[in-house]
KELUM-6040 format. One record per residue: residue in one letter; x, y, z of N, C-alpha, C, O, CB in turn. Coordinates in steps of 0.1 Angstrom, whole numbers, plus 5000, padded with zeros to 4 digits. Glycine has a CB too. Layout:
REM KELUM-6040
AXYZXYZXYZXYZXYZ/...
END
This chain:
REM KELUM-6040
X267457783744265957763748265057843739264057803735265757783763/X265457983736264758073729264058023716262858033713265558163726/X265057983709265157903690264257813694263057813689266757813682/X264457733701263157623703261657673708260657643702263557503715/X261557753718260557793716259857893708258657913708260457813723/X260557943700260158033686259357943677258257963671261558103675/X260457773678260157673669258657623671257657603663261057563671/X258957593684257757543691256257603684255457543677258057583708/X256257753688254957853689254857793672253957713670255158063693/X255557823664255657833655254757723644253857743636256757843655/X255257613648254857483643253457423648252357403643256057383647/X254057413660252957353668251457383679250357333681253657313674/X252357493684251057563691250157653686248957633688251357623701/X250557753678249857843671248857763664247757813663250657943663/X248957663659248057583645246957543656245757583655248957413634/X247157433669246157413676245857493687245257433696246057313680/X246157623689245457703693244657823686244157913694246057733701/X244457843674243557843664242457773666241557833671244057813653/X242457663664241557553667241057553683239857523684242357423663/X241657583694240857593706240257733706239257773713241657563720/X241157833696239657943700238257923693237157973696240058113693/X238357823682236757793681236057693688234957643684236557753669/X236557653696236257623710235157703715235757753724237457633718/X233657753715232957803722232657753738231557713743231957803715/X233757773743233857723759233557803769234357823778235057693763/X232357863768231957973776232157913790232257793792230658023774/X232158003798232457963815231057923820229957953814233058123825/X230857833832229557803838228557893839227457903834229757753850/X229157973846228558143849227458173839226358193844229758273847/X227658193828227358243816226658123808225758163800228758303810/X226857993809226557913800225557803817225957773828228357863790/X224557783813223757693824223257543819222957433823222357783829/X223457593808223457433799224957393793225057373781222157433781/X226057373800227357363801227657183799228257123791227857433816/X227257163805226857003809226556923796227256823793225456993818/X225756953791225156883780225256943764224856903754223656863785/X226257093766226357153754227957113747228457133736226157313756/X228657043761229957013759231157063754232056993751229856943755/X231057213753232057263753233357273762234557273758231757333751/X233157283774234157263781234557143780235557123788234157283792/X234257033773234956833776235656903763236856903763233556633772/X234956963752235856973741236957033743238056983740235257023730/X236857173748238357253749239157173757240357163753238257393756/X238557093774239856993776240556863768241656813770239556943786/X239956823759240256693750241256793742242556793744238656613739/X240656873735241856903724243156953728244156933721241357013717/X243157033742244457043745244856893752245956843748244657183754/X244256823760244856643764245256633750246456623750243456503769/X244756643738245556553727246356583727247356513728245256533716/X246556743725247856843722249156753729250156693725247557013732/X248556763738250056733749250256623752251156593760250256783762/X249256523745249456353744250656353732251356253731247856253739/X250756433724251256393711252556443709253256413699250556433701/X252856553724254356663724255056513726256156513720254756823741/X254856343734255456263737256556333743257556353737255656183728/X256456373758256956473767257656303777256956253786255256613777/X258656243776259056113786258756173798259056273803260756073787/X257556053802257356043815256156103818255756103830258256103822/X255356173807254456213813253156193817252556143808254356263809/X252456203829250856163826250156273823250556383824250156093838/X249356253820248156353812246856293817246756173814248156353793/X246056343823244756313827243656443834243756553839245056193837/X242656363829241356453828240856393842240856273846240056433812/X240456523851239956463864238356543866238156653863241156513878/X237556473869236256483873235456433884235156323888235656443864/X235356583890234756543908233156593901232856673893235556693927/X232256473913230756493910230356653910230656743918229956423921/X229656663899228956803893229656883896229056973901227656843897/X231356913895232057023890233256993875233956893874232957063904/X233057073868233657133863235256993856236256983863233757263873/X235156953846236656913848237657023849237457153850237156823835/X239056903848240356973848241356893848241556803856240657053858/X242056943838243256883832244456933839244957043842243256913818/X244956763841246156743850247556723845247656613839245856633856/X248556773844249756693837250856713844251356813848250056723822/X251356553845252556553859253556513850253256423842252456423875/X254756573850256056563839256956533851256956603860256556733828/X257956403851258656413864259856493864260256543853259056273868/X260756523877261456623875262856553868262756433868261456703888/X263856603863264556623856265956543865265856553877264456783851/X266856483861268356413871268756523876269156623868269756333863/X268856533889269656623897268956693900269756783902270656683893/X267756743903266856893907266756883917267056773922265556923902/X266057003927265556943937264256883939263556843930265657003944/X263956893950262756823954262156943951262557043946262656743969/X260956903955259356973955258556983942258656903934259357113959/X258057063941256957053932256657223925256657313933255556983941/X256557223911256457333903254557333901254057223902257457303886/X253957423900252757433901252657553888253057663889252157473916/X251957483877251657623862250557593861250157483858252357633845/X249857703865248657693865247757823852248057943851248357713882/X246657743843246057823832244557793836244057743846246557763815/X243957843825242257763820241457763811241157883810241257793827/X241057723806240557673796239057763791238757803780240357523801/X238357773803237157813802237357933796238557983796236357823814/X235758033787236458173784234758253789233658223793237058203761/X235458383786234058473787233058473780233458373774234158573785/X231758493775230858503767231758573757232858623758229458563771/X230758553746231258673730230858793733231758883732230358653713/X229958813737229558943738229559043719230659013713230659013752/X228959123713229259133704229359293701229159373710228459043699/X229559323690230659443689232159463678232959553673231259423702/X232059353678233859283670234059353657233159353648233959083664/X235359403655235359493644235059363631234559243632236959593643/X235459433619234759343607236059263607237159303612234259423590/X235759163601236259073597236658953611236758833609237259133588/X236758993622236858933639235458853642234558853634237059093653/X235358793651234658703657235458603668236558553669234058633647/X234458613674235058533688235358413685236358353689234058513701/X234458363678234858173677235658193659235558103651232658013677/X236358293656237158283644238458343646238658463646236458343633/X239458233648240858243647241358343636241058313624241358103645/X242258463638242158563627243458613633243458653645240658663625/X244658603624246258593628245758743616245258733605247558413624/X246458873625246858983621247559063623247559083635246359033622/X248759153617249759173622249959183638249659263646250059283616/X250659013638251058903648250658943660251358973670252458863649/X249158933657248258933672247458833668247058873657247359073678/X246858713670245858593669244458663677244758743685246658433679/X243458643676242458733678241358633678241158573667242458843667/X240458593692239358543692239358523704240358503711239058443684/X238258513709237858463725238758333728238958233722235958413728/X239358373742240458273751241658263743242458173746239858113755/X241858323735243358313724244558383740245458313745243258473703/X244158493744244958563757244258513771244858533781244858753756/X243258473771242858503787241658373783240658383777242158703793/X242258253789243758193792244458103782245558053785243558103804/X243858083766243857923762245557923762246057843769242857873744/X246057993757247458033754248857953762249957923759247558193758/X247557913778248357933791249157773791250257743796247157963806/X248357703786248757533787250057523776250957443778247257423782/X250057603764250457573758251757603763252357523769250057583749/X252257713761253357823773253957713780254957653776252457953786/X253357673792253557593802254857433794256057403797251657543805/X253857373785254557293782255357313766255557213758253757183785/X255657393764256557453758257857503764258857493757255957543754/X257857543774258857583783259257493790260357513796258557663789/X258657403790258957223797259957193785261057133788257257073798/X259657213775260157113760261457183758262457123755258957133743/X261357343761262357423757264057383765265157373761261557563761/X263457393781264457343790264857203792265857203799264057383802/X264557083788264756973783265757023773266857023777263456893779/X265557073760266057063746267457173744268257173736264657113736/X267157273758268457303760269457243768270557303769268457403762/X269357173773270257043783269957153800270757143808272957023776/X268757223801268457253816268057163822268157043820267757343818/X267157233836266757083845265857193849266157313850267956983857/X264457133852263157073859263257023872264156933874262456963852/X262457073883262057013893260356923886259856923875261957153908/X260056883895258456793891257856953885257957063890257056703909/X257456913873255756993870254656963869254356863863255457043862/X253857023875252256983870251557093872251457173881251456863877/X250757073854249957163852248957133850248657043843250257233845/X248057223858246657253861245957313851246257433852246557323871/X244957303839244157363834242757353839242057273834244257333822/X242257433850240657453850239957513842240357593833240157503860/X238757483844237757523834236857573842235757523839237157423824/X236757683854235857773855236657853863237057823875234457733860/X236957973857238158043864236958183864236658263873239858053853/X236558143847235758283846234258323856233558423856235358283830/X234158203862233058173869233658203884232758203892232458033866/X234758223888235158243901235658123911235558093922234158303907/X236358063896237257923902236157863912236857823922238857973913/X235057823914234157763925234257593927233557513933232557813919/X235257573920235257413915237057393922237757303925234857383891/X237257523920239057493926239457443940240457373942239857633927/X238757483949239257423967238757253965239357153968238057513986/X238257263963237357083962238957003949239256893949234657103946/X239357083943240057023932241856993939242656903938239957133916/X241857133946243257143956243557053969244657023973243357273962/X242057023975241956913983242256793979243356753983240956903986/X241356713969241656623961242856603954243056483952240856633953/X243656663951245056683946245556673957246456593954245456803940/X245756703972246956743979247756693980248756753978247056763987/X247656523985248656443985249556413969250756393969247956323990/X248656423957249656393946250356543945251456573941248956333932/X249656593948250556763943251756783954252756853951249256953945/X251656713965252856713977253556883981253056993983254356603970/X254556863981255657033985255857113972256857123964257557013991/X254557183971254557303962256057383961256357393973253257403968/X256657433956257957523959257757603951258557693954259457463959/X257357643943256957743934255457723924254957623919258257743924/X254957863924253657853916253657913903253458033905252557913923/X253757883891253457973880252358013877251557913876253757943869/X251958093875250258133871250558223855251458303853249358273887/X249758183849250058223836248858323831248658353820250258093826/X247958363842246658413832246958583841246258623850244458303835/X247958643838247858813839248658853830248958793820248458893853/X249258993833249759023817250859113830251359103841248359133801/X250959223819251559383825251059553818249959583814253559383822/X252059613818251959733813252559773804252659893801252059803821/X253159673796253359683783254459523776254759423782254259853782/X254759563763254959453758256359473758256859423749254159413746/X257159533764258959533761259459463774260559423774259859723761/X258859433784259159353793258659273799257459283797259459393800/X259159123809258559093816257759153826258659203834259259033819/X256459183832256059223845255659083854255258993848254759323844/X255759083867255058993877253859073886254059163894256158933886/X252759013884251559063895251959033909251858923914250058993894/X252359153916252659103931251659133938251659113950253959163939/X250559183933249159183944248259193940248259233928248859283953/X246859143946245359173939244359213951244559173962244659013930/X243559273947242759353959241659223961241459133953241859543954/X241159233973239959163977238459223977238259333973240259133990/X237659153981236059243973234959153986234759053993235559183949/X234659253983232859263994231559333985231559423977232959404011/X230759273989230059313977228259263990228059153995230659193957/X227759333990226259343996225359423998225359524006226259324004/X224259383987222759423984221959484003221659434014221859223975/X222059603997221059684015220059724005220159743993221859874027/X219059714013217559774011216959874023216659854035216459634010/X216959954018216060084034214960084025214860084013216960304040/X213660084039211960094034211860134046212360114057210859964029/X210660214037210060344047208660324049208060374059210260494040/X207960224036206760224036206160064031206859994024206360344028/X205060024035204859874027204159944014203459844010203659734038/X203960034007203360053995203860253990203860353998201360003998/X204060243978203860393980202960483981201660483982204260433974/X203860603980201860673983202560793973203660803969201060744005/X201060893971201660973965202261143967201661223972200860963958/X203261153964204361223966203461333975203261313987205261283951/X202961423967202161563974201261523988200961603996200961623960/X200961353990200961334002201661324017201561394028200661294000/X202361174011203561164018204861234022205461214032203961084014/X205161344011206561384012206561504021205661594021207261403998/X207961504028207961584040207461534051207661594062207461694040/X206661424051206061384064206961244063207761234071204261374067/X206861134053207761054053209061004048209060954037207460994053/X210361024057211361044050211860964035211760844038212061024058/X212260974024212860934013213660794016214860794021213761044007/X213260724015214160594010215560634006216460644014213560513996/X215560663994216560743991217960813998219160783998215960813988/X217060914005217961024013218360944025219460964029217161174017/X217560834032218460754041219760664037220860644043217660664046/X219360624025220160554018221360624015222460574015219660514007/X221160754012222660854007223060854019224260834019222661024001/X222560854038223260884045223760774053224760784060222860974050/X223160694050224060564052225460534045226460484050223260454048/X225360574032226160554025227860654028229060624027225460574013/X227060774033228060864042229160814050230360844050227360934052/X228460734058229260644066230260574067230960534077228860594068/X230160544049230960444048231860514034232660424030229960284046/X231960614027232560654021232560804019231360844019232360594014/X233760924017233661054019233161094001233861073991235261114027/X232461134002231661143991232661253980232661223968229861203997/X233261343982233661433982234961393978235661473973233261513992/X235461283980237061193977237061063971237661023961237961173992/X236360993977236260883971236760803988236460683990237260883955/X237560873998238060714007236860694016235960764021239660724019/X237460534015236160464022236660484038237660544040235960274018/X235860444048236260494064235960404069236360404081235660614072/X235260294067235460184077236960124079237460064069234460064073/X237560134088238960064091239359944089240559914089239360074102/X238259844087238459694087238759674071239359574068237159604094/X238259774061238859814048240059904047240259974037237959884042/X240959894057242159984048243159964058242859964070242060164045/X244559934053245359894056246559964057246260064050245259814052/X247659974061248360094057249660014046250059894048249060174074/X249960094035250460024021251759974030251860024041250760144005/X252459904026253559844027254459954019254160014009253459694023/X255959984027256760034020256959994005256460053995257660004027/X257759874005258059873992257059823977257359813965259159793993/X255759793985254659793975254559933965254259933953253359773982/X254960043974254660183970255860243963255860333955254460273982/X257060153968258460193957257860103944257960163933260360123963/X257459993944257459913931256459973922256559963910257159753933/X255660033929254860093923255160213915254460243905254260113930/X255960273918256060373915257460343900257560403889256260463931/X258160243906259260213896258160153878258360173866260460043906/X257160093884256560053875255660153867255660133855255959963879/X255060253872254760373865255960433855255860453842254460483876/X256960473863258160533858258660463847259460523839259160553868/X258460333844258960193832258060243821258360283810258559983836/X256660243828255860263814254860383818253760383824254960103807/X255460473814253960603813252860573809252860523798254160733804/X251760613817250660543815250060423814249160373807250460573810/X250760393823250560223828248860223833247960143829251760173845/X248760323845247360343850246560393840246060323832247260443862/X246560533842245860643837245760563820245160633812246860813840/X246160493815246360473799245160333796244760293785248360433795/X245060293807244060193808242760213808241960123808244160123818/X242460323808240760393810240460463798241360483790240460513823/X239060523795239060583784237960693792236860653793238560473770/X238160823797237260883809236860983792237560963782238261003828/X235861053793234961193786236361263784237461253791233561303799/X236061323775236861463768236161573779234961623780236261493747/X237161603787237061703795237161653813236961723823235561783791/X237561523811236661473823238261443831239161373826235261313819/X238261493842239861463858239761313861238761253866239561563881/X241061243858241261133866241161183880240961303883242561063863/X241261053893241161113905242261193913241861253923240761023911/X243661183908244561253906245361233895245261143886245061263915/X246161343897247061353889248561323881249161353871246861413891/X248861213900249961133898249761053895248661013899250661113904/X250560973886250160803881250560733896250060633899251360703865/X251260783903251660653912250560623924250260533931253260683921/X249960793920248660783930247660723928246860693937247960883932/X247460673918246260653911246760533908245960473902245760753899/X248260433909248360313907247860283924246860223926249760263901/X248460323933247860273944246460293951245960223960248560293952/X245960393945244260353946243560253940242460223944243460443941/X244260193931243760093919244159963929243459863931244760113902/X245359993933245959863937245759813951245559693953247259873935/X245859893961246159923974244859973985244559933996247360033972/X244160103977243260143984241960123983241560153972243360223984/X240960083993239760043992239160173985239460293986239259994006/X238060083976236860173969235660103968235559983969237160213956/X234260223964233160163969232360213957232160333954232660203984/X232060103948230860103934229860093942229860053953230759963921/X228660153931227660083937227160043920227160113910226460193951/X226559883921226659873909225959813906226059723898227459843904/X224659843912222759743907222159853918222759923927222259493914/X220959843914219859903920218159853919217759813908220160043915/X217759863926216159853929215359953935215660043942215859763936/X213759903929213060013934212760173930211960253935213560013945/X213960193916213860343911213460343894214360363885215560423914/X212360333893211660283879212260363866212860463869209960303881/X212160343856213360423848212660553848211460563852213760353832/X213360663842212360763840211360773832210560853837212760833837/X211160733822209560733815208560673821207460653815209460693802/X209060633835207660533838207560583855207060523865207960313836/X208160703853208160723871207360833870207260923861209860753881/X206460793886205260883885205760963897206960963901203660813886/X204661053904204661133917204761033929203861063937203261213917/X205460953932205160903939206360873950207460853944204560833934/X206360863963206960793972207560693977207360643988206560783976/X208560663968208560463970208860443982209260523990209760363961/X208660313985208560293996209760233997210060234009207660243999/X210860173989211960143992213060133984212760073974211860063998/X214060163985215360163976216360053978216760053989215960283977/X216859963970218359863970219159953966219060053959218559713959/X220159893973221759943967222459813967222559743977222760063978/X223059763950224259623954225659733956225859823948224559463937/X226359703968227359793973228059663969227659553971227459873990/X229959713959230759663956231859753960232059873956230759623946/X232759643971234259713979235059623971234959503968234559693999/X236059723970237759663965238159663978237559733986238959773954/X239059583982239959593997241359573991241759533980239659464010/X241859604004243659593999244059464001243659374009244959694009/X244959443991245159263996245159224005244459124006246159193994/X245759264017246059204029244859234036245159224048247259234034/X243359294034242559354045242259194046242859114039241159494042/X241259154056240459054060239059074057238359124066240559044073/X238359034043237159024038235759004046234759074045237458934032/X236058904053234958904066234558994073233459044075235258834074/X236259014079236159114090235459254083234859344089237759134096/X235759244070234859414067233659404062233059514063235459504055/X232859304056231859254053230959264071230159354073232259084044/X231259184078230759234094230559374098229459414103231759204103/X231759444095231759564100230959684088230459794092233359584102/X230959644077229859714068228159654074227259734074230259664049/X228059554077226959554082226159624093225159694094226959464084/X227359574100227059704113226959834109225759874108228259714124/X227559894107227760034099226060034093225560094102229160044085/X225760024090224260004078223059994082222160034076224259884068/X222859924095221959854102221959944118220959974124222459704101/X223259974122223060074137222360184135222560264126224560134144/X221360184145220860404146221260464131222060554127222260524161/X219760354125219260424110218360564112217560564122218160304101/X218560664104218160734106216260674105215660584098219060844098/X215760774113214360784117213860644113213060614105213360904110/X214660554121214160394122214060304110213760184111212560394128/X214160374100213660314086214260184089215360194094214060394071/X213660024085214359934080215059914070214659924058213959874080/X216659874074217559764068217959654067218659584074218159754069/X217359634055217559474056218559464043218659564036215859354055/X219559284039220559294036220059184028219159114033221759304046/X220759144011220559054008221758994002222558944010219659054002/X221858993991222958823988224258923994224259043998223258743964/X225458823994226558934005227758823994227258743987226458914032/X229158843995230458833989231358853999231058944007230758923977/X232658764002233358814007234758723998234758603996232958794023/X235758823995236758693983237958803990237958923992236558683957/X238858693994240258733998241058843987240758843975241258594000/X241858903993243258933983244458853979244358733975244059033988/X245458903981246958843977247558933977247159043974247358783966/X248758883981250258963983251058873980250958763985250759033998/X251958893971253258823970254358783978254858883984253858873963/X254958683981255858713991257358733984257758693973255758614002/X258058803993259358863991260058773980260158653982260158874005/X260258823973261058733961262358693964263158783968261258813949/X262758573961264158473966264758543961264258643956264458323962/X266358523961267558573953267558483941267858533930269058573961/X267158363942267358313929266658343917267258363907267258203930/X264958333921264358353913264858573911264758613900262658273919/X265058623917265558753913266358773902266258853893266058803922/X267558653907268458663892268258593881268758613870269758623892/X266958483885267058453873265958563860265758563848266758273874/X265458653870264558723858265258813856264658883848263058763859/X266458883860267058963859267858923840268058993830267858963873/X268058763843268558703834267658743819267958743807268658563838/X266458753825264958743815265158853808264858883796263358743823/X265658943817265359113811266659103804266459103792265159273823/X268259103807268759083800269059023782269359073771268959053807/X268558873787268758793774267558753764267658683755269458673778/X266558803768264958803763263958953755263358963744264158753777/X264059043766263559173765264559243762264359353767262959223777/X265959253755266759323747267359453764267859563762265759393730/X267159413773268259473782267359523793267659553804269459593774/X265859533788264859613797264359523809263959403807263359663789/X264559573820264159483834262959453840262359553842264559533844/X262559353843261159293852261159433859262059513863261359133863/X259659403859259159483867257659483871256859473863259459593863/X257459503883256259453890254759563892254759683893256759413904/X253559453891252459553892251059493902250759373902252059603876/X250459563907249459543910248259513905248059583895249359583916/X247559453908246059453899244859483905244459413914245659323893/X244059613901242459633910241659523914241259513926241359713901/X241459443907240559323908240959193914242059173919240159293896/X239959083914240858953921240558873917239558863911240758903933/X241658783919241758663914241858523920242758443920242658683909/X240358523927240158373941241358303943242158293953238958223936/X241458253930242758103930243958123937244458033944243458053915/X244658273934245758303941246258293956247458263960245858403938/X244558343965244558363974244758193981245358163991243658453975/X244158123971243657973978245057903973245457793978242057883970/X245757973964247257873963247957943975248057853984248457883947/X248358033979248958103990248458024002249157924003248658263991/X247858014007246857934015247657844019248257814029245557884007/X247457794006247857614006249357584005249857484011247257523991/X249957663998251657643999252357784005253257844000252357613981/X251957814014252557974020253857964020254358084020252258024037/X255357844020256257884014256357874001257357814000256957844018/X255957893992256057873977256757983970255857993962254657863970/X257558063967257558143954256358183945255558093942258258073946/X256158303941254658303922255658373921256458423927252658383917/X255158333903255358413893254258423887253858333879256258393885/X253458553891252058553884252558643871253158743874250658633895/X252358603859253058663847251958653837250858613840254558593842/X252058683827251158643813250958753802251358863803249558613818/X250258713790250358783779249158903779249158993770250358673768/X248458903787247659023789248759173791249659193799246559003805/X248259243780249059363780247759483772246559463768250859323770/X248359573770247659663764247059623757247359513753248159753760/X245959683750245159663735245159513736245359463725246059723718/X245059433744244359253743242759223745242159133740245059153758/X242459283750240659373748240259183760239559103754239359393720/X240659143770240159073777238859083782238559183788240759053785/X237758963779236558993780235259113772234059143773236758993791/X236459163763235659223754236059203742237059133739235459353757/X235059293730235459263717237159263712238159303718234759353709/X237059223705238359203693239559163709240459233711238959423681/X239259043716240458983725241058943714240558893704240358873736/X242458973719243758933714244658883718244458913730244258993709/X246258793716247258763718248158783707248158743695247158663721/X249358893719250558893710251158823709251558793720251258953711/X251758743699252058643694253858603703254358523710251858663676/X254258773695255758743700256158803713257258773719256758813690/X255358863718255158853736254958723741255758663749253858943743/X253858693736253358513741254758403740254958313747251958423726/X255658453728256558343727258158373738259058293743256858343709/X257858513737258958543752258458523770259058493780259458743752/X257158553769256958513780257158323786257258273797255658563779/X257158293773257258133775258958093779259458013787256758043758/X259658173769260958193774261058213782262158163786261658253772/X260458273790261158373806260758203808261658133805260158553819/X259358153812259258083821260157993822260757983832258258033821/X260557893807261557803807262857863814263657783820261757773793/X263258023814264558023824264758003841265657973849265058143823/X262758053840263158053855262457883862262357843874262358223863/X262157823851262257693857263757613858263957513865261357613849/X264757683850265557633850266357613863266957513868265957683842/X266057773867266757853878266157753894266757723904266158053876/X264957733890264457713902264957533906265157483917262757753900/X265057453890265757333892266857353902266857283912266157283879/X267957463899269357423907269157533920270157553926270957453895/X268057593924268457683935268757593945269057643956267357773939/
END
């Protein structure tokens, strides 16, 4: 299976995925004339042709379009003589981030630029890479005489926008997508490039704009101040409430959960694989303390423990334009990480309360746009799928073993496939690794990571055909 997919990247995918990084397929989010600028029809056509032309037996290939969302590309490959039943789910996307600009010389986002064997341009890693993988690893296990259960793969096109087009697309699908039994997700990476990693968790998020006002206009400082309390200074002690200023933990309980045992061993096994897995991901001041000093601590704050940004503001005029004066009111946009498993609502409620009860000296709180997006947790990994990545690290990664990590941030879709197939298997996996600069300048894909990760998948589809 390996030789063929070396063949595969080689010949075939690398040349038209060149060609989809000049694809300017910015995500909805970012792009509001999407519709009529037609980049996203283009990036799905070109890969539909792609995989019209692998002449894959049996396949359908189709472009699906629900009123005013987003297409997405469909492809049902039937399963293989003798597999079992159910249904394989590989899921990528198409859509990418803005350019944003910055790019060293000779780089550009919409210019395909193959450099010691990293491919380099917006969505080359995060995701365009992902479809191809997918049915490469279809082609691979066919061509080594393995076996397939059903696949179908999913390419959306607003992932970067917060998948908003995906429950409407999983509905519409249900009946043809039937008994999910396993999910591949192809858009994460790990902590380095000598092994397979799998994401076994992603934190959940809350996120809501408070305003405290003290006054309907301001007044000036040498009048008001000392007689009417600071916007401000209510605002810091509100904020008290909800985070120990002095540490960083948050204290509302409906944000924190207690870690799971072996989240905190895997964790820790995964530090110990690659030093500076955490701590190696940040770039802090010359002189400046991470928040501790263990990586494993500082993987499960990342991963596991709620934290609180605050990351917009109103009402505090820049400094060259700020006078003597009193304002009358201050915003805060408050952004929470939660642990996968907290309940989003339930803490989004309970931050309200917190914010709004017995304000100091009456000041009004009022609350504006508000977020609430699940986590994920993995569930316990089969024995099959265990050996067969065991197999991965063996006969792929030169003897080095899978190994698992968490991710600070989230990833909607995960939560909404769990959802939908709660017995399923993931393998949330992908070519994001160090130095891939996702969503910022000079993104990249490692070429020959990209071509083993495709390997793994083809084994463990194999695996999953005969479990």
């Amino acid at each position: 299976m390996n030789k063929t997919v070396e063949r595969v990247w080689d010949e075939a995918v690398l040349p038209s995925l060149c060609e989809l990084v000049e694809i300017p397929a910015v995500s909805p989010a970012f792009d509001a004339e999407w519709v009529t600028s037609g980049h996203l029809d283009a990036a799905i056509e070109h890969v539909r042709a792609w995989i019209s032309a692998r002449g894959i037996t049996g396949a359908d290939v189709e472009v699906i379009r629900l009123p005013e969302r987003t297409p997405l590309l469909l492809v049902d490959i039937p399963a293989s003589e003798g597999a079992q039943d159910g249904t394989v789910l590989l899921y990528g996307h198409l859509d990418k981030q803005p350019s944003v600009g910055g790019w060293s010389e000779g780089l550009g986002p919409w210019t395909p630029v193959i450099r010691d064997g990293h491919l380099y341009g917006r969505g080359a890693v995060d995701d365009g890479y992902a479809g191809y993988a997918a049915i490469t690893a279809l082609e691979a296990v066919r061509a080594g005489g393995g076996a397939h259960a059903r696949c179908v793969v999913l390419l959306e096109t607003g992932e970067e926008s917060g998948s908003p087009d995906l429950p409407a697309y999983l509905d519409h699908l249900a009946d043809r997508l039937g008994t999910v039994s396993l999910v591949v997700c192809l858009d994460s990476g790990g902590g380095d490039y000598e092994r397979l990693w799998l994401t076994n968790s992603l934190r959940g998020m809350v996120q809501l704009d408070m305003t405290v006002q003290v006054l309907d206009s301001g007044q000036h400082s040498g009048t008001a101040s000392g007689v009417v309390p600071s916007s401000f200074r209510i605002a810091r002690q509100l904020l008290d409430r909800l985070e120990d200023s002095a540490t960083g933990e948050v204290l509302l309980p409906e944000m924190n959960v207690a870690i799971p045992a072996d989240r905190a061993r895997q964790a820790r096994a995964g530090v110990e694989a690659a030093p500076g897995l955490v701590a190696g991901s940040v770039s802090p001041l010359d002189g400046m303390r991470l928040v501790s000093d263990e990586e494993t601590e500082l993987a499960l704050n990342n991963w596991w423990r709620p934290t609180l940004s605050v990351i917009g503001a109103e009402g505090l005029p820049a400094p060259g334009d700020a006078g003597n004066v009193l304002r009358p009111s201050t915003t805060l946009s408050l952004s929470f990480r939660l642990p996968p498993t907290a309940d989003p609502q339930a803490a989004l409620e309970e931050l309200r309360a917190m914010l709004s009860t017995d304000v100091p000296y009456g000041a009004h709180v009022t609350f504006g746009r508000s977020e609430a997006s699940p986590g994920w947790s993995a569930p316990e990994t089969a024995p099959w799928l265990s050996t067969a990545l065991d197999a991965v690290g063996a006969e792929i990664f030169d003897g080095n073993g899978w190994r698992t990590m968490g991710l600070g941030g989230s990833i909607p879709f995960m939560g909404l496939l769990h959802d939908a197939y709660p017995e399923a298997q993931f393998v949330v996996t992908g070519a994001l690794g160090p130095g891939s600069n996702a969503h910022v300048p000079d993104e990249s894909l490692n070429l020959a990571y990209a071509t083993k990760v495709t390997s793994a998948i083809a084994y463990v589809l194999d695996a999953h055909a005969r479990s």
